[in-house]
CHARMM-style PDB file with segment names, atoms N, HN, CA, C and O in Angstrom:
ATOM      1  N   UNK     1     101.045 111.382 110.015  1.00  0.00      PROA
ATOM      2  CA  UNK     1     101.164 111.348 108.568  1.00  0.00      PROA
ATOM      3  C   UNK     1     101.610 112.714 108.051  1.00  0.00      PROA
ATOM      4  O   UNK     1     102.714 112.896 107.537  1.00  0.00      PROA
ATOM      5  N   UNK     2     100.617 113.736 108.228  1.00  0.00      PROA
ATOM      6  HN  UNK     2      99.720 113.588 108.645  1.00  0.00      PROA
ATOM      7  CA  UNK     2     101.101 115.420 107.678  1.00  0.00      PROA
ATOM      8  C   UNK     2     102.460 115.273 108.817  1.00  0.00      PROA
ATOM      9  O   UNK     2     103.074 116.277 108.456  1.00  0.00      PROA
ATOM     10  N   UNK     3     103.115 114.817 109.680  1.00  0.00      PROA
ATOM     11  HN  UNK     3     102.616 114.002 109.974  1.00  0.00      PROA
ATOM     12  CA  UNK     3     104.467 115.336 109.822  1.00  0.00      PROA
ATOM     13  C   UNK     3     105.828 114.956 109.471  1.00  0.00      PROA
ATOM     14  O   UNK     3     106.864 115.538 109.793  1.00  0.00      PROA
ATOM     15  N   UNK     4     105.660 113.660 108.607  1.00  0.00      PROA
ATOM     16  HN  UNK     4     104.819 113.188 108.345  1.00  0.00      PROA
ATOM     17  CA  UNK     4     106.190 112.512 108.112  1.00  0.00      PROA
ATOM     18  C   UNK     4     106.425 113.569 106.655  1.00  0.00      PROA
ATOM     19  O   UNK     4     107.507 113.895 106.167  1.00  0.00      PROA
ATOM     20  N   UNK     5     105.264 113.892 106.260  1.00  0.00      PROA
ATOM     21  HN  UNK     5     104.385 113.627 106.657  1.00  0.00      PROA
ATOM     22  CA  UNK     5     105.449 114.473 104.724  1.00  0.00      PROA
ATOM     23  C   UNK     5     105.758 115.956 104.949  1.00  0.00      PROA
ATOM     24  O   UNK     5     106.149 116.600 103.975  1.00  0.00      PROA
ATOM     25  N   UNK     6     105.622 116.564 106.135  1.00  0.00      PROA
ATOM     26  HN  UNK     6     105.304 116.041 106.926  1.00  0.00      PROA
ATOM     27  CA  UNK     6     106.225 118.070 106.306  1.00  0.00      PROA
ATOM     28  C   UNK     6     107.902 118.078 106.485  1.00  0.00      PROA
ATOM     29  O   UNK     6     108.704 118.733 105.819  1.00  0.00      PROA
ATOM     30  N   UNK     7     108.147 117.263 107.454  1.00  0.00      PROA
ATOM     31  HN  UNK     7     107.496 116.731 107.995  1.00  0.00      PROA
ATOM     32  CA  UNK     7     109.507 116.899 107.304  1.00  0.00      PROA
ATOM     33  C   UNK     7     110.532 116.657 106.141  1.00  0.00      PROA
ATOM     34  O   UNK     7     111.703 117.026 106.051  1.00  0.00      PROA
ATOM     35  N   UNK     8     109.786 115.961 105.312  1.00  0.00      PROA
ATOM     36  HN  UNK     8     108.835 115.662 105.385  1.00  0.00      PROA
ATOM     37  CA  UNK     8     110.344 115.457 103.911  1.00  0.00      PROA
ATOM     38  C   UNK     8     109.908 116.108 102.983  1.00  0.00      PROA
ATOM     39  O   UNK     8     109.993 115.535 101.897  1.00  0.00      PROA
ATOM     40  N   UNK     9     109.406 117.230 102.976  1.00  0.00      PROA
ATOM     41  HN  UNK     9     109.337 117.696 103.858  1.00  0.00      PROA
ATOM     42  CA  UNK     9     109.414 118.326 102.357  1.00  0.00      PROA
ATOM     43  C   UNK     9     110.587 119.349 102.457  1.00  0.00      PROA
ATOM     44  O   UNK     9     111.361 119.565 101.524  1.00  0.00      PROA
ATOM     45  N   UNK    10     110.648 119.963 103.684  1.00  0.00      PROA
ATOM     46  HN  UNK    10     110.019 119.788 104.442  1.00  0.00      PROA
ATOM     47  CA  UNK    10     111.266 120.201 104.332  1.00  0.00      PROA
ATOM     48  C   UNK    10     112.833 120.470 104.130  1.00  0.00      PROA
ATOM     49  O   UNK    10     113.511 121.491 104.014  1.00  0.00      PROA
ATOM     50  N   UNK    11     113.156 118.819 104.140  1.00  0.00      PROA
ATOM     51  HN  UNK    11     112.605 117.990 104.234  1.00  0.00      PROA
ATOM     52  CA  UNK    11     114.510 118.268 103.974  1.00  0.00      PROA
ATOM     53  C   UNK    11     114.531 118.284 102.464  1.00  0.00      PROA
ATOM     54  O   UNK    11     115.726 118.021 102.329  1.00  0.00      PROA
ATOM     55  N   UNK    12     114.241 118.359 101.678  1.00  0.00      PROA
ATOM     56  HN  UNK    12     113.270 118.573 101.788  1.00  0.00      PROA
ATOM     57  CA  UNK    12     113.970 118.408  99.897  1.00  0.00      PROA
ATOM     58  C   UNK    12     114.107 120.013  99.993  1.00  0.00      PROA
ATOM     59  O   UNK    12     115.278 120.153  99.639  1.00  0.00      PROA
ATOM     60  N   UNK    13     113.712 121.054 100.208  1.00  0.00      PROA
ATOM     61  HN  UNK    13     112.761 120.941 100.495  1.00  0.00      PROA
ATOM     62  CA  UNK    13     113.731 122.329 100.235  1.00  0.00      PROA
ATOM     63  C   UNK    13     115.005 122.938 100.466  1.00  0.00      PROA
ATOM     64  O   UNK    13     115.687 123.611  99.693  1.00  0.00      PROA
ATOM     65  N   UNK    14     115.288 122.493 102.019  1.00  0.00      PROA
ATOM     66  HN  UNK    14     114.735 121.946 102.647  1.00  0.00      PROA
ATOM     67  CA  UNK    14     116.732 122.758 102.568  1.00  0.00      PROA
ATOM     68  C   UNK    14     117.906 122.343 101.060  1.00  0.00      PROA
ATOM     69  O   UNK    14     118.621 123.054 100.354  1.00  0.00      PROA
ATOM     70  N   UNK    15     117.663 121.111 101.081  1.00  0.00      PROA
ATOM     71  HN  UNK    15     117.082 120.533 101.654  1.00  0.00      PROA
ATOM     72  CA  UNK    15     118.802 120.662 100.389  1.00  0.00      PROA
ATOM     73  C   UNK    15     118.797 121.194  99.034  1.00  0.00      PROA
ATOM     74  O   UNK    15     119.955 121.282  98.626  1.00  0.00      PROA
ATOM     75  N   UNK    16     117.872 121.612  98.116  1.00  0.00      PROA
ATOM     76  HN  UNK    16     116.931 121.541  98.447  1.00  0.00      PROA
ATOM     77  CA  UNK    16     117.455 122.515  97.094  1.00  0.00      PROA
ATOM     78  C   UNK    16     118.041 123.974  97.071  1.00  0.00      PROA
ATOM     79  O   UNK    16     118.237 124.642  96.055  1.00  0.00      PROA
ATOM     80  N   UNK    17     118.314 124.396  98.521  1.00  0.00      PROA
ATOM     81  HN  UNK    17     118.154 123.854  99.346  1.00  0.00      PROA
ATOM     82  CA  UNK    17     118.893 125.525  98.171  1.00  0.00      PROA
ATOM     83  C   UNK    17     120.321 125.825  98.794  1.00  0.00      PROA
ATOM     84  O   UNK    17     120.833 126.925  99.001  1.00  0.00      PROA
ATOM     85  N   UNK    18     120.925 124.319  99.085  1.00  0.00      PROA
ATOM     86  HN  UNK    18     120.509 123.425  98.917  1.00  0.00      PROA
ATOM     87  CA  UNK    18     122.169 124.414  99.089  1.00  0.00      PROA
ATOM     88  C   UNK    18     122.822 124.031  98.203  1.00  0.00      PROA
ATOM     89  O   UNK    18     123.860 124.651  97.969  1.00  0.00      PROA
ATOM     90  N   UNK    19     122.385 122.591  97.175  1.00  0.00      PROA
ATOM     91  HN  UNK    19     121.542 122.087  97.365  1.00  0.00      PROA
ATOM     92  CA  UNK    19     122.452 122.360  96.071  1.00  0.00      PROA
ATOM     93  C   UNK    19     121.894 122.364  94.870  1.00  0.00      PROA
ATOM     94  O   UNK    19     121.581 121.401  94.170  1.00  0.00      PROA
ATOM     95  N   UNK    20     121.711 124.306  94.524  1.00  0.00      PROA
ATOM     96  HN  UNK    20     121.966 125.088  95.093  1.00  0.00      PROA
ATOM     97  CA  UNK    20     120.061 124.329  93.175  1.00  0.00      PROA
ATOM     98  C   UNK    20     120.709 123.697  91.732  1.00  0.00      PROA
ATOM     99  O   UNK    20     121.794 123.669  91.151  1.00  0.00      PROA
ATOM    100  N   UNK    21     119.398 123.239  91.555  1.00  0.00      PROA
ATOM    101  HN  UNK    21     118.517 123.262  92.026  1.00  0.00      PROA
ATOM    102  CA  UNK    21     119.533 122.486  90.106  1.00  0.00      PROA
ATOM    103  C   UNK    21     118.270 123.283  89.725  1.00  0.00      PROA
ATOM    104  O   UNK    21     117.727 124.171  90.383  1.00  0.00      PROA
ATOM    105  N   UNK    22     117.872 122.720  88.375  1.00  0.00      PROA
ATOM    106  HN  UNK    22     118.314 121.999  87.840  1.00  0.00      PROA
ATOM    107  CA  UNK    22     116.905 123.796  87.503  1.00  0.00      PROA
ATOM    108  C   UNK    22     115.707 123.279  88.135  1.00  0.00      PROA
ATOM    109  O   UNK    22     114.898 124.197  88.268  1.00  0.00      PROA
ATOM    110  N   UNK    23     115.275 122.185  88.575  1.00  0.00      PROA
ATOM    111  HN  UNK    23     115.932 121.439  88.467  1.00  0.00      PROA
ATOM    112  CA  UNK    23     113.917 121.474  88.635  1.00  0.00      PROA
ATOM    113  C   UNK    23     113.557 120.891  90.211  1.00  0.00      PROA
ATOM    114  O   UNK    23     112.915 120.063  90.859  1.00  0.00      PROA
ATOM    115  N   UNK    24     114.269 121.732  90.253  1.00  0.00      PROA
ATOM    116  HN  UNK    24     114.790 122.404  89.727  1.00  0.00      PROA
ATOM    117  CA  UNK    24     114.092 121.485  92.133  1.00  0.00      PROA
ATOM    118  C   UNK    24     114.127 120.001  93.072  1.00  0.00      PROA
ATOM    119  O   UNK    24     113.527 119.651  94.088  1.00  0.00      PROA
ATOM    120  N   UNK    25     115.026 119.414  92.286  1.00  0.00      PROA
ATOM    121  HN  UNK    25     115.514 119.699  91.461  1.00  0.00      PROA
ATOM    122  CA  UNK    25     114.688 117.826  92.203  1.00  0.00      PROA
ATOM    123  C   UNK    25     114.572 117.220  93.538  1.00  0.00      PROA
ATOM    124  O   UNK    25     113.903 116.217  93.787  1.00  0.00      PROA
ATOM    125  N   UNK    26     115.404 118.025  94.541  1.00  0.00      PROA
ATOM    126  HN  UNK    26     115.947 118.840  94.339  1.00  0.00      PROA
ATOM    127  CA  UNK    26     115.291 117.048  95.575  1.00  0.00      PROA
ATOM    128  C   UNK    26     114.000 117.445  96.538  1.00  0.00      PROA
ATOM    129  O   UNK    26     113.868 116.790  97.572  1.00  0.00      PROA
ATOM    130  N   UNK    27     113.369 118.133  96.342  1.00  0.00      PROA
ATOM    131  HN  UNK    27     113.476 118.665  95.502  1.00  0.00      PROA
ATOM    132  CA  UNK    27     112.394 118.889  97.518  1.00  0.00      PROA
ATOM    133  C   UNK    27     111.040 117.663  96.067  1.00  0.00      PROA
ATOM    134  O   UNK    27     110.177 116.890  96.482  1.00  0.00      PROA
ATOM    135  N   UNK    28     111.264 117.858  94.913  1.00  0.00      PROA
ATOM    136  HN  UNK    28     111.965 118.486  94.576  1.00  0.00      PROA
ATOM    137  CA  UNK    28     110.400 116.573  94.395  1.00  0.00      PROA
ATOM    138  C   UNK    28     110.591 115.359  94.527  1.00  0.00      PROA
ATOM    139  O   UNK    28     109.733 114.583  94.108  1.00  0.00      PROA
ATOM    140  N   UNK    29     111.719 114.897  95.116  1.00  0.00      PROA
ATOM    141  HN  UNK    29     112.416 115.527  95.456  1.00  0.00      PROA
ATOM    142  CA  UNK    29     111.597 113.351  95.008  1.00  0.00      PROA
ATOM    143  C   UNK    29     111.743 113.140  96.916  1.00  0.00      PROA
ATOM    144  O   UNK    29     111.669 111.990  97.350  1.00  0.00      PROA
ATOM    145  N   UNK    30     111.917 114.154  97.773  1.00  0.00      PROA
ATOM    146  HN  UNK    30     111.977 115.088  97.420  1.00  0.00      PROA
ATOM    147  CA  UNK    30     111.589 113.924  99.457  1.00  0.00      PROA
ATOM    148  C   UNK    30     110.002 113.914  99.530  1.00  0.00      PROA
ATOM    149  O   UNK    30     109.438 112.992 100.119  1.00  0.00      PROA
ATOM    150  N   UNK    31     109.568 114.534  99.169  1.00  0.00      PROA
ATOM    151  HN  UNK    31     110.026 115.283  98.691  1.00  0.00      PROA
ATOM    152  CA  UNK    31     108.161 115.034  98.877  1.00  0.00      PROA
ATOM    153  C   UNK    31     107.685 113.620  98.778  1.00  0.00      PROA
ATOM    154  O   UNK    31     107.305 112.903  99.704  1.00  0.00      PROA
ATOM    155  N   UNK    32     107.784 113.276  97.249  1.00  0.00      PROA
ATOM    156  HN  UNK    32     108.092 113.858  96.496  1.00  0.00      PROA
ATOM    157  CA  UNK    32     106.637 111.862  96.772  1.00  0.00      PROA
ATOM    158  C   UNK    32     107.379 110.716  97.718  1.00  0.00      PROA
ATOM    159  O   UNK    32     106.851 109.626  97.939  1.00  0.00      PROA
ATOM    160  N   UNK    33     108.824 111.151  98.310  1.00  0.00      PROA
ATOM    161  HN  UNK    33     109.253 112.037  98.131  1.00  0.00      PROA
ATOM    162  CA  UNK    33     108.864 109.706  98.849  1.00  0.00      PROA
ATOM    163  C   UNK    33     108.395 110.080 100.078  1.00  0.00      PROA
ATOM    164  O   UNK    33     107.560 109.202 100.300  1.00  0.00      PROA
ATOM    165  N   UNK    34     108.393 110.636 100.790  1.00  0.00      PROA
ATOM    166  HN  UNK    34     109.071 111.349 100.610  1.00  0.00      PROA
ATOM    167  CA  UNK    34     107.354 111.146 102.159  1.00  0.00      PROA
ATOM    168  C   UNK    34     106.508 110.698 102.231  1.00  0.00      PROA
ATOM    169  O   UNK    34     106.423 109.897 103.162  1.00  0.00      PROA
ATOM    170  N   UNK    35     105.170 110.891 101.241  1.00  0.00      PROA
ATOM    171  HN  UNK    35     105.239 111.541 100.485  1.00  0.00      PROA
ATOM    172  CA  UNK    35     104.478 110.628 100.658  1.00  0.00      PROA
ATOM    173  C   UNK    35     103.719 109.184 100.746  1.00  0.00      PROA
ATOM    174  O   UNK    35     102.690 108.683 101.201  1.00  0.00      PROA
ATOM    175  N   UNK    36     105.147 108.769  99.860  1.00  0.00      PROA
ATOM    176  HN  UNK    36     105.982 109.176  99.491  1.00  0.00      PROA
ATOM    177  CA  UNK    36     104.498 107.251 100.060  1.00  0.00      PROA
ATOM    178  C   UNK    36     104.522 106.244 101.478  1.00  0.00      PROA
ATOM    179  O   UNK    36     103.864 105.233 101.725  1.00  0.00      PROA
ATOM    180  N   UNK    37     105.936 107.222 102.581  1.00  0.00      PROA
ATOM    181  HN  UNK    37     106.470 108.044 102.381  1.00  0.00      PROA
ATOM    182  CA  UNK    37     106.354 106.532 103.251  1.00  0.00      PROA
ATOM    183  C   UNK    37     105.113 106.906 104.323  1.00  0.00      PROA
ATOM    184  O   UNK    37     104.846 106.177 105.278  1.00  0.00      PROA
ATOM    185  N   UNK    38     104.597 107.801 104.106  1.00  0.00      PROA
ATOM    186  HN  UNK    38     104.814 108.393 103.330  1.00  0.00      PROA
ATOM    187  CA  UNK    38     102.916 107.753 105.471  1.00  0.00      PROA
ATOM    188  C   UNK    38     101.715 107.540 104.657  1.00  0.00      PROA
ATOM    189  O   UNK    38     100.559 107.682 105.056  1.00  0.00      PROA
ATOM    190  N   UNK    39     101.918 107.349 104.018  1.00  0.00      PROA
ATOM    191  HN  UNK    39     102.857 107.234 103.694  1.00  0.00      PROA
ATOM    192  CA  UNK    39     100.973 106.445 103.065  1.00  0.00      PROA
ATOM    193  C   UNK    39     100.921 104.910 104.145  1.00  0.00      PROA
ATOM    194  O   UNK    39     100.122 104.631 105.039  1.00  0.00      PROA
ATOM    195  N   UNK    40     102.062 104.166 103.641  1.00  0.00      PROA
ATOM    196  HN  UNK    40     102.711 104.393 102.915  1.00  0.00      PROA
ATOM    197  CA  UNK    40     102.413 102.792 104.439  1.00  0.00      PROA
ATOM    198  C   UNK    40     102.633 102.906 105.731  1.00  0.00      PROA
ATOM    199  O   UNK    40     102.662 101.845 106.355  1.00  0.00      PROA
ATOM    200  N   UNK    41     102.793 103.862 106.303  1.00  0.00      PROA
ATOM    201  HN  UNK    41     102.770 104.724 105.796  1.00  0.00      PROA
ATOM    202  CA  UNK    41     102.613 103.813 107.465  1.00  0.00      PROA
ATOM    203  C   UNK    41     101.266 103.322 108.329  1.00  0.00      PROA
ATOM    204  O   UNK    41     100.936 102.493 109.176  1.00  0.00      PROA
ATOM    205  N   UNK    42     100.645 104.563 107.413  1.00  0.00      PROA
ATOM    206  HN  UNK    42     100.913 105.237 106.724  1.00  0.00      PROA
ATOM    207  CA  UNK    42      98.974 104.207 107.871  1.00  0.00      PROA
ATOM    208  C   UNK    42      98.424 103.205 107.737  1.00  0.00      PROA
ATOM    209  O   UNK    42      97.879 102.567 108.638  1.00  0.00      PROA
ATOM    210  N   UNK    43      98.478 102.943 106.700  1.00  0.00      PROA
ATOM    211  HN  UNK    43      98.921 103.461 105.968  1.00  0.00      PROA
ATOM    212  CA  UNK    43      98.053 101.319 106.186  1.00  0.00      PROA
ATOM    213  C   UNK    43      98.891 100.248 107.373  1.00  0.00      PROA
ATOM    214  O   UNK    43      98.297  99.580 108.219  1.00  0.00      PROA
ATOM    215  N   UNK    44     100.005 100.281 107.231  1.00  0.00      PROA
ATOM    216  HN  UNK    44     100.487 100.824 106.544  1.00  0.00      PROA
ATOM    217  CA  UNK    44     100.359  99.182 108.748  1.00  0.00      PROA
ATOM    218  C   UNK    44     100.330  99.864 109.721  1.00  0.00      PROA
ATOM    219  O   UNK    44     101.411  99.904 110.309  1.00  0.00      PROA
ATOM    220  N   UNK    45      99.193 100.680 110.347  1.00  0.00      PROA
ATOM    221  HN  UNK    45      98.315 100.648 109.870  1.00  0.00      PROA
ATOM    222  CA  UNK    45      98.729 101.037 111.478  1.00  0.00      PROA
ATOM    223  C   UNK    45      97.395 100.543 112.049  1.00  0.00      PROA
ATOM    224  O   UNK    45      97.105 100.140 113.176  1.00  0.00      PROA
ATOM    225  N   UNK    46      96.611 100.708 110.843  1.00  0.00      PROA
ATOM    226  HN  UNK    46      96.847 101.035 109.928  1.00  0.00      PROA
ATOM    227  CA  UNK    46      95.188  99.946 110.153  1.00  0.00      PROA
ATOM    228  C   UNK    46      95.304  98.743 110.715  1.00  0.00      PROA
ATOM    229  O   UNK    46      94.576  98.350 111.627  1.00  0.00      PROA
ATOM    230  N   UNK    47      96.684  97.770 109.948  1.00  0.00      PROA
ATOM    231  HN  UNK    47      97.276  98.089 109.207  1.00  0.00      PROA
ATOM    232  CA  UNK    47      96.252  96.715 109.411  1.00  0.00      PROA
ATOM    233  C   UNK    47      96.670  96.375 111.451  1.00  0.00      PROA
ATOM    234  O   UNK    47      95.854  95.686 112.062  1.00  0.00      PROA
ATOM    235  N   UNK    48      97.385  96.692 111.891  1.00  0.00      PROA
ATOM    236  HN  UNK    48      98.048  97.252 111.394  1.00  0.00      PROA
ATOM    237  CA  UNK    48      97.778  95.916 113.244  1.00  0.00      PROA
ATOM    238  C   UNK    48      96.922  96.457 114.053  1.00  0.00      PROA
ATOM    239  O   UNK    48      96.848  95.915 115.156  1.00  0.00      PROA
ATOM    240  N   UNK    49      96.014  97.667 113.794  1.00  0.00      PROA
ATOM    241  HN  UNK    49      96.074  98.107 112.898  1.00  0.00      PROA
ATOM    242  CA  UNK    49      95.203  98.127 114.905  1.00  0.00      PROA
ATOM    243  C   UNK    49      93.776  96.869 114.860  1.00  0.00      PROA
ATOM    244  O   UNK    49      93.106  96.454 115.805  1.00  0.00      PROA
ATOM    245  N   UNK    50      93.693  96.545 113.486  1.00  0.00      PROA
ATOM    246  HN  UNK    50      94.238  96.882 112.718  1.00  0.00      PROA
ATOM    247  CA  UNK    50      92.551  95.863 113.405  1.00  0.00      PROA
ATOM    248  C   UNK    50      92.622  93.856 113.710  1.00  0.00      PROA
ATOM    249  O   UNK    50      91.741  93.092 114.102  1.00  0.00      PROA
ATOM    250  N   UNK    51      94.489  93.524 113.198  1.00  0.00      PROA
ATOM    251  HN  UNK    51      95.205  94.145 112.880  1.00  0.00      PROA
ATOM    252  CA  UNK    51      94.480  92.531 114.100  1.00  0.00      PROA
ATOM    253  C   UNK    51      94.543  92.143 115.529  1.00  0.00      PROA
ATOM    254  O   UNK    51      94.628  90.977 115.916  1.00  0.00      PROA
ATOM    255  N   UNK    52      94.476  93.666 116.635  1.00  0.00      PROA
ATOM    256  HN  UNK    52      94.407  94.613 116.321  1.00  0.00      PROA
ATOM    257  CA  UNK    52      94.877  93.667 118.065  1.00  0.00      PROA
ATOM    258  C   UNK    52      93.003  93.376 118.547  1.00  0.00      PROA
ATOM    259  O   UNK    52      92.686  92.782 119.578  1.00  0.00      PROA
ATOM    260  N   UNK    53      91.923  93.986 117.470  1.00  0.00      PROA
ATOM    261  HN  UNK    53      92.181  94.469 116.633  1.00  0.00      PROA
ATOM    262  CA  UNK    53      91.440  94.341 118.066  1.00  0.00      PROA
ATOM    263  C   UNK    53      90.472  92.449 117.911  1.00  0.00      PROA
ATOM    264  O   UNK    53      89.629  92.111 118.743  1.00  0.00      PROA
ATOM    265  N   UNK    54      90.820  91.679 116.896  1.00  0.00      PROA
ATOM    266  HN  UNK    54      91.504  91.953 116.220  1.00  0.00      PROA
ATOM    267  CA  UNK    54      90.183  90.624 116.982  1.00  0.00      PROA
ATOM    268  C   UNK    54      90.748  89.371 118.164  1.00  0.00      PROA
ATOM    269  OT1 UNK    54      90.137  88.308 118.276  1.00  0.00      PROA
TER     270      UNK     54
END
């Protein structure tokens, strides 16, 4: 999960300072989508760890 959202930080940062805008937009919108994307990860990790185990 923290490497899912370090990455996509990361890649939002990089690209922020090859293309700066005033609000840093892309290192904010890699970020929350990172974010959400190990968010759901976990959750369908959960959900199949707990149907393997019945």
């Amino acid at each position: 999960m923290l490497a899912i959202i370090i990455v996509g930080t990361f890649v939002g940062i990089k690209l922020d300072e090859k293309f700066p805008n005033e609000h840093n937009l892309y290192t904010l919108a890699l970020s929350l989508s990172s974010v959400i994307i190990a968010i759901v990860y976990v959750i369908r990790r959960i959900i199949a760890d707990s149907k393997k185990e019945e």
